[in-house]
MIBA-219427 format. One record per residue (C-alpha): z, y, x; residue in one letter. Coordinates in steps of 0.02 Angstrom, whole numbers, plus 32768, in hexadecimal, padded with zeros to 4 digits. Layout:
REM MIBA-219427
ZYXA...
END
This chain:
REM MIBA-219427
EF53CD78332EXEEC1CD6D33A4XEE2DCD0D3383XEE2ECC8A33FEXEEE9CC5B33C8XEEA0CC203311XEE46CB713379XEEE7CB5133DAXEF15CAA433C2XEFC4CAC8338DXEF79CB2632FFXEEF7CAA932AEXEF40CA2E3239XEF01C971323BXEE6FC96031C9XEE9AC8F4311CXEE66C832310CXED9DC81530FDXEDDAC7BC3059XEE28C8453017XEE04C8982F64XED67C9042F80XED2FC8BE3031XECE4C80F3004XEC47C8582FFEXEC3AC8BF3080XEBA8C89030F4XEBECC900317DXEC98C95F31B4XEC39CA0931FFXEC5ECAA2317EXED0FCA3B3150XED3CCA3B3210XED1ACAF8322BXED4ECB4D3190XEDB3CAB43117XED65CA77306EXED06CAE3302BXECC5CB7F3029XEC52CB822F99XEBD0CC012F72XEBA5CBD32EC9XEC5FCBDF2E91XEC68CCA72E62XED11CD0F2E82XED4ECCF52DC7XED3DCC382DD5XED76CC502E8AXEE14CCAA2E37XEE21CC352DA9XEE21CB992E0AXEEAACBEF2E82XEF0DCC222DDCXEF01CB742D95XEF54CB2C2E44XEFE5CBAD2E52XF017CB852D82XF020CAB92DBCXF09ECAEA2E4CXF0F5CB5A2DFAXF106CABB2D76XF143CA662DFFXF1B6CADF2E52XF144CADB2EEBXF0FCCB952EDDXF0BACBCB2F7EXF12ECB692FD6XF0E8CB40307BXF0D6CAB330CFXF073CABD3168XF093CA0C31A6XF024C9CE311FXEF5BCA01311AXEF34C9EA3065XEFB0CA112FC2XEFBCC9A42F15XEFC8C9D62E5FXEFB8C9B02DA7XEF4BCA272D49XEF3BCA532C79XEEADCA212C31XEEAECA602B83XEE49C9EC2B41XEE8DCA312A85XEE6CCAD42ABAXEDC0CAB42B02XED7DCA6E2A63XEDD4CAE929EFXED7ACB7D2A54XECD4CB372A7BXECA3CAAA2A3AXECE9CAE02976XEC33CAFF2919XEC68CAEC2867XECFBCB5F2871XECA2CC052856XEC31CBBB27ADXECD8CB56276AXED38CBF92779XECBACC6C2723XEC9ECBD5268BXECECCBF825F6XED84CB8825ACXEE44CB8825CFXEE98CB892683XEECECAD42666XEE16CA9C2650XEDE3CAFE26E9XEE63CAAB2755XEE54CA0C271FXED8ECA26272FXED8ACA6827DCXEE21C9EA282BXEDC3C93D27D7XED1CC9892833XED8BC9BC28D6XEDF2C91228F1XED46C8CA28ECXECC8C919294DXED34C96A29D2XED1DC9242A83XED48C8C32AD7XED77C82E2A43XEE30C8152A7AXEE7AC82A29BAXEE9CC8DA29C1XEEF8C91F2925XEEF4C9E028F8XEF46C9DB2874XEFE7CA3328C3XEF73CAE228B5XEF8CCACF27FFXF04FCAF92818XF03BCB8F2899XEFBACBEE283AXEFE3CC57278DXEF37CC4C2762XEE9ECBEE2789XEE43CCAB27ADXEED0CCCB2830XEEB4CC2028A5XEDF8CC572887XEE0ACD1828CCXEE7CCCD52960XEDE8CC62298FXED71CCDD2988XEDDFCD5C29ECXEE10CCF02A6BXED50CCBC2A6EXED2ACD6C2AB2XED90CD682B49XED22CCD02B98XECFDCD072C4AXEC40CD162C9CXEC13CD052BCFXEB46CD0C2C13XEB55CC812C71XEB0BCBD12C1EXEB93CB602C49XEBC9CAC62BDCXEC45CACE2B5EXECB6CA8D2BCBXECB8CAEB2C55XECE0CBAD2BFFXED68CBEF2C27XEDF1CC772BD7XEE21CD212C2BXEEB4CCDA2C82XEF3ACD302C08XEFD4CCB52C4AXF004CC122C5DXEFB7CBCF2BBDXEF0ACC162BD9XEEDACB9C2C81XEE8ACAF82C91XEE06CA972D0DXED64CA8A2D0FXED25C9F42CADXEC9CC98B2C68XECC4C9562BC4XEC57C8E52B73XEC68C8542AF1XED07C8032B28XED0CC8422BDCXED47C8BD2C23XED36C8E82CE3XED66C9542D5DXECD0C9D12D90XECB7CA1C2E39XEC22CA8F2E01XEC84CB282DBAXED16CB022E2AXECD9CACF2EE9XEDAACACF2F2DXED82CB8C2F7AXEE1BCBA72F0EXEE87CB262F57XEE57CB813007XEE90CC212FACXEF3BCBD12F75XEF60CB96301EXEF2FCC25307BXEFAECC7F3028XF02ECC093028XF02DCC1A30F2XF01BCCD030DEXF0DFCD233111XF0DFCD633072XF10CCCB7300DXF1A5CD052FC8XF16DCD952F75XF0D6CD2E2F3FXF13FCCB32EDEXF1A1CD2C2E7EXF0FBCDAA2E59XF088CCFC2E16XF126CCAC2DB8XF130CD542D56XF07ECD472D3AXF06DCCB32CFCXF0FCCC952C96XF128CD472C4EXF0F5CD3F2B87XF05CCDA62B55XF006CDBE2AB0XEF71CD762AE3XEFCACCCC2B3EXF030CCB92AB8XEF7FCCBC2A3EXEF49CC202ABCXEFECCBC02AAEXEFE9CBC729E0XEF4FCB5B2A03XEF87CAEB2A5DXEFE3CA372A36XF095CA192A0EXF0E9CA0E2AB9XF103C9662B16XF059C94A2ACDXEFE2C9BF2B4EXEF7AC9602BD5XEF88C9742C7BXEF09C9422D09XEF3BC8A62D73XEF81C8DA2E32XEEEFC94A2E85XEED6C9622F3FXEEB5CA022F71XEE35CA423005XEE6DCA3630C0XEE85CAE230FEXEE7ACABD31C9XEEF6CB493206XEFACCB663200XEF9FCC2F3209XEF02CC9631F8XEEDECD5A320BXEEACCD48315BXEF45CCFA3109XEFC0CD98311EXEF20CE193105XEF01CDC7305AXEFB4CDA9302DXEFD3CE52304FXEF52CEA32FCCXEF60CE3C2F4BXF01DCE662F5CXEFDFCF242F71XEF75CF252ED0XEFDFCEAF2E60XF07ECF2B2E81XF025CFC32E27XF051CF7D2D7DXEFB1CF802D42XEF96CF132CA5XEF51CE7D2CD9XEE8ECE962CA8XEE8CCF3D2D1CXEEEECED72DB2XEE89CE3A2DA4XEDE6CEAF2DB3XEE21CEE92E5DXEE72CE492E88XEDDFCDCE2E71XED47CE222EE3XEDD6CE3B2F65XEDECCD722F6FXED2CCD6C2F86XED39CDF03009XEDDFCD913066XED74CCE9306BXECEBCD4030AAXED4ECD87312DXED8FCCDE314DXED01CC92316FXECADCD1031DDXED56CD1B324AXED76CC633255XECAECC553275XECC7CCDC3307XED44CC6E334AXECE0CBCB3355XEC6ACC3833C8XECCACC81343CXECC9CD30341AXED64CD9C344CXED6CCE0033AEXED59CDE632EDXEC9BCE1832B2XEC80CED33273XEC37CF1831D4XEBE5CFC131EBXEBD4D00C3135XEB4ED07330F5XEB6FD0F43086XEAE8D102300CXEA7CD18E3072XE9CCD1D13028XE943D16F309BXE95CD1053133XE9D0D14A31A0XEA2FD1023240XEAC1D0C931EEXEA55D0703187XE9F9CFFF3202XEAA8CFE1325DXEAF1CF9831C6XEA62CF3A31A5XEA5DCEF8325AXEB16CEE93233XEAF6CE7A31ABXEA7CCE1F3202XEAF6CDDF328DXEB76CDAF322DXEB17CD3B31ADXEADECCE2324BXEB9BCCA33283XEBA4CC213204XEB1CCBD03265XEB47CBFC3311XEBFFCBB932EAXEBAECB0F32BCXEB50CB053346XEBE9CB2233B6XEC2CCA943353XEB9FCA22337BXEBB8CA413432XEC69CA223430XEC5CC97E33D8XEBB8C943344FXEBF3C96034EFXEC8DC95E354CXED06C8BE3589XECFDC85C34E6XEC42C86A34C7XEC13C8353572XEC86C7A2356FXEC2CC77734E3XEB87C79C34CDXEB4DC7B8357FXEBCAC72935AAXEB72C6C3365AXEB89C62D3612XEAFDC64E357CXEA4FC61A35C6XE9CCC655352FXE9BAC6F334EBXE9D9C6A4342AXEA6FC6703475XEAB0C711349DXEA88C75333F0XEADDC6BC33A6XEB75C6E733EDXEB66C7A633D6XEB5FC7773326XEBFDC7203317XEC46C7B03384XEC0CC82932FEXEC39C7BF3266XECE5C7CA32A6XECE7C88632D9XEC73C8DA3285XEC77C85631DAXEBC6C8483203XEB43C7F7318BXEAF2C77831FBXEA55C794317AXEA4CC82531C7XEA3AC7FD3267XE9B0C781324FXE90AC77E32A8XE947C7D33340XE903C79633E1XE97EC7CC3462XEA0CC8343466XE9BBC8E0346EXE95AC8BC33DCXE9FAC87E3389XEA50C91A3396XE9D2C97B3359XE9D8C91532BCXEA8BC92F32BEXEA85C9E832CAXE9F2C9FE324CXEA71C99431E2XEAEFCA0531E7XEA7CCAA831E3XEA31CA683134XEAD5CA5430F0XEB0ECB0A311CXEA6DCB4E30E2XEAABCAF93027XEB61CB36302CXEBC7CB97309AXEB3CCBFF30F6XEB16CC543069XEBB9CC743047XEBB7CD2E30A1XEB37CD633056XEB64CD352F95XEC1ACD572FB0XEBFDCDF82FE4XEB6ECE2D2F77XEC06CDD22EE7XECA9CE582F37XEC1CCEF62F45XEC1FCEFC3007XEB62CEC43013XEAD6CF112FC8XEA25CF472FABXEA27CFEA2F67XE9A6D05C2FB3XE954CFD4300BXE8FACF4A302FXE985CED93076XEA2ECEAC3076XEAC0CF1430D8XEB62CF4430C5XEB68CFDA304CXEC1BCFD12FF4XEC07D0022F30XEC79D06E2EDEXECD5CFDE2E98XED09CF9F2F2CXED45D0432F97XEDA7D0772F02XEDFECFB62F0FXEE05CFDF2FD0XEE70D0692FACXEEDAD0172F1EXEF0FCF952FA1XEF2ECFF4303AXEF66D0A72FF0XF019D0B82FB3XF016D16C2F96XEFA6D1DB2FFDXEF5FD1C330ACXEEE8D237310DXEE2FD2193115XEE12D1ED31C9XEEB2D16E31D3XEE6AD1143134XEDCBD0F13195XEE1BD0C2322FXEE91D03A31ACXEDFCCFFD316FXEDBFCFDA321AXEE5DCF8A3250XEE6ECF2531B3XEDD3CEEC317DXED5FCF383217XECE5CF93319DXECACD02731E4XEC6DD0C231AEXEC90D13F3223XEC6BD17B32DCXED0AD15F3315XED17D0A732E6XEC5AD08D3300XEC70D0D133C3XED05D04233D8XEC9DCFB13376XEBD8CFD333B9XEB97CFC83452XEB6CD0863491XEAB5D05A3484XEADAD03C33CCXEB33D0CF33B2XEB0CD1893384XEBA6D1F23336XEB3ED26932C9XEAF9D1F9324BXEBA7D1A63240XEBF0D23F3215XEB73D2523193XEBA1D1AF3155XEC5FD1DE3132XEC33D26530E6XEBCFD21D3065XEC72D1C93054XECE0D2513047XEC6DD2822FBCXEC79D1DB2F7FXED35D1DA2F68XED3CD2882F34XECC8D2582E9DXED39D1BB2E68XEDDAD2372E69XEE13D1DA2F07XEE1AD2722F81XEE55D3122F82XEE2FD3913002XEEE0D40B3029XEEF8D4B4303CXEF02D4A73105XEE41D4363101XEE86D3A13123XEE5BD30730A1XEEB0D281304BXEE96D1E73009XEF0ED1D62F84XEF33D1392F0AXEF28D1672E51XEFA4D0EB2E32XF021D0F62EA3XF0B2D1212E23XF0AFD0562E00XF0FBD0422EC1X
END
């Protein structure tokens, strides 16, 4: 799919109402119009993956698993919200001393369920006293806590009690993001910014829906020790609560580069019958490394440019070295498009047919005129804040406003998505130096290779994949095809890869044959 196909009109889907679920606010439609609602820097992979996992368990509920439905721009869904579950986990401070007091079993329970129907939050008559019947022993419903306690995901983190969240072990173990407090309790968008609603739908206009569906239904609903642990804690059934309808993001295109590419290795790596933990360690950075991908090629698009952006790849070397400064130059370029793709934006929507007709219309006398009217263009196109807008003197001044608008907004969200995002997937680093660049870690080559090697492929070809896949580059040949020749020098690129045949050979991911040749070679590739 080439570049310039992604804007076609025939490929963008209508934007949702102003009035919709998440957009009331909004005080401008730039970021939303370019790359859908919203890429959000702050949200990291495992929340990323979490909020995704959350979305696919509510349409599998409904019977509406990856089913896609292109005609319509933004998805619906009821999700769990444990609020049982929540309080039992993290918000439970007596259980631990009532446990370790001395007295009978029935004096512990009836201790600990008088204090929990009580205090728990938030005060909708909550009754725990169905534990009492599932658990052999007061000491057992304590050591399941505790266990289940340990699995908490980013445990550093100082997040409410509220918003932790469980290794997602199944079905059971996945809930939204909320604020809990006295009788409330509201949906958050801190922890979950809808990146994962992007992720759901990219996939479910990927070509790979079918095999999707069947791979995420036995994911979710196959019984585990662990899930099962979760679901003994949870309310009699017909009794769980469930989130009101939610609208999900507006993803703008019907098919995307991306959506097959990440389809395709999350179908790659979940096939190798790894236990989940293992899989999920692979699977998560690569969803931070698809969006990022996403947004650089759909931000390529917006400017022009004939071919996707490139990421030349430093393997760690000893000092400064040529590679070096190209993938920091590299780097350079591409956290720039977010901007540049705005700005393209910005011209689109001032100038052209319908902005002259209406802001440089003949029949407007007075400068404040014009921007009057340019304003109520812009509310309408561009959902424009006409507080922002205020002060301007003529129309030059008022786009300027407009633009530094929509600059200060990227500067808070999605512009430093690149940069976290792949610093979050290990594509980005500073190791060895002073600035950022693309210098894959360990962690991610060896998921590289889990998701595009089935058995065994030779050295050279896996570079060139990589190049045609993702358009990293590490080696001469690719570098000679992506740089410009006064960019490019083939000696200290084949350097580079072979600091990165030394690289694989040191994770047990290459072998080097009898006849000199090497191999990348999947460790796992029994699981196929």
């Amino acid at each position: 799919m080439e570049l310039a196909t992604i804007l076609d009109p025939a490929n963008i889907l209508s934007r949702p109402p102003r009035n919709a679920e998440g957009y009331k606010t909004l005080s401008s439609w730039g970021e939303e119009q370019i790359w859908g609602h919203r890429l959000w820097h702050r949200q990291t992979p495992w929340l990323l993956f979490l909020e995704f996992l959350g979305i696919a368990e509510a349409m599998l509920r409904a019977d509406r698993l990856f089913v896609s439905d292109t005609a319509r721009s933004i998805i619906t869904y009821r999700l769990h919200q444990r609020i049982a579950l929540r309080n039992l986990l993290f918000n439970n401070a007596l259980l631990s001393r009532i446990n370790e007091s001395p007295g009978a079993d029935s004096v512990k329970w009836d201790a600990w369920t008088k204090w929990m129907n009580e205090e728990c939050e938030p005060h909708r008559g909550l009754d725990f006293g169905y534990l009492r019947q599932r658990f052999a022993k007061f000491g057992d419903f304590a050591r399941t806590i505790e266990l289940l306690r340990k699995t908490v995901l980013e445990p550093g983190t100082n997040r409410r009690w509220s918003s932790r969240f469980l290794f997602p072990f199944g079905q059971h173990a996945l809930y939204e993001d909320l604020d809990i407090t006295g009788a409330k309790a509201e949906r958050q968008a801190i922890n979950f910014g809808r990146a994962g609603d992007l992720l759901y739908m990219m996939l479910s206009r990927s070509s790979y829906t079918t095999e999707l569906r069947a791979l995420f239904a036995d994911l979710l609903r196959l019984p585990n020790i662990p899930d099962k642990m979760v679901a003994k804690l949870l309310p009699p059934a017909g009794s769980e609560d469930l989130s009101g309808e939610r609208t999900g993001g507006y993803l703008p295109y019907k098919s995307h580069p991306a959506y097959d590419r990440l389809a395709k290795d999350w179908l790659s790596l979940l096939r190798l019958s790894l236990p989940s933990r293992d899989a999920y360690a692979h699977v998560v950075p690569l969803a931070a490394l698809h969006l990022l991908l996403y947004q650089m090629e759909t931000a390529a698009a917006w400017c022009g440019r004939p071919a996707a952006p490139v990421y030349v790849c430093e393997i760690i070397a000893p000092k400064m070295e040529f590679v070096r400064q190209r993938a920091l130059r590299s780097y350079l370029d591409n956290d720039g498009l977010p901007r540049l793709a705005l700005e393209a934006l910005a011209r689109i929507t001032m100038n052209g047919t319908a902005w002259d007709a209406t802001a440089n219309n003949p029949s407007l006398i007075t400068d404040a005129e014009r921007v009057t009217e340019a304003v109520h263009y812009l509310e309408d196109v561009l959902w424009l804040d006409p507080k922002e807008a205020a002060g301007a003197a003529d129309l030059q001044e008022f786009k300027s406003l407009v633009l530094r608008r929509l600059h200060d907004k990227l500067d808070d969200n999605n512009g430093l998505l690149h940069s976290a995002y792949g610093r979050h997937c290990g594509l980005i680093s500073k190791r060895g130096a002073r600035s950022y660049r693309y210098a894959p870690t360990d962690a991610l080559l060896k998921t590289l290779v889990l998701a595009n090697v089935k058995d065994r492929i030779e050295f050279t070809e896996f570079l060139s994949l990589l190049f045609r896949r993702y358009r990293l580059v590490f080696g001469p040949v690719e570098a000679s095809i992506a740089l410009p020749v006064e960019e490019f020098e083939e000696t200290p690129f084949r350097k580079n890869i072979d600091r990165l045949e030394e690289r694989f050979r040191s994770m047990g991911l290459l072998n080097r044959l009898s006849d000199g040749v090497a191999y990348v070679e999947n460790p796992f590739s029994g699981g196929l």
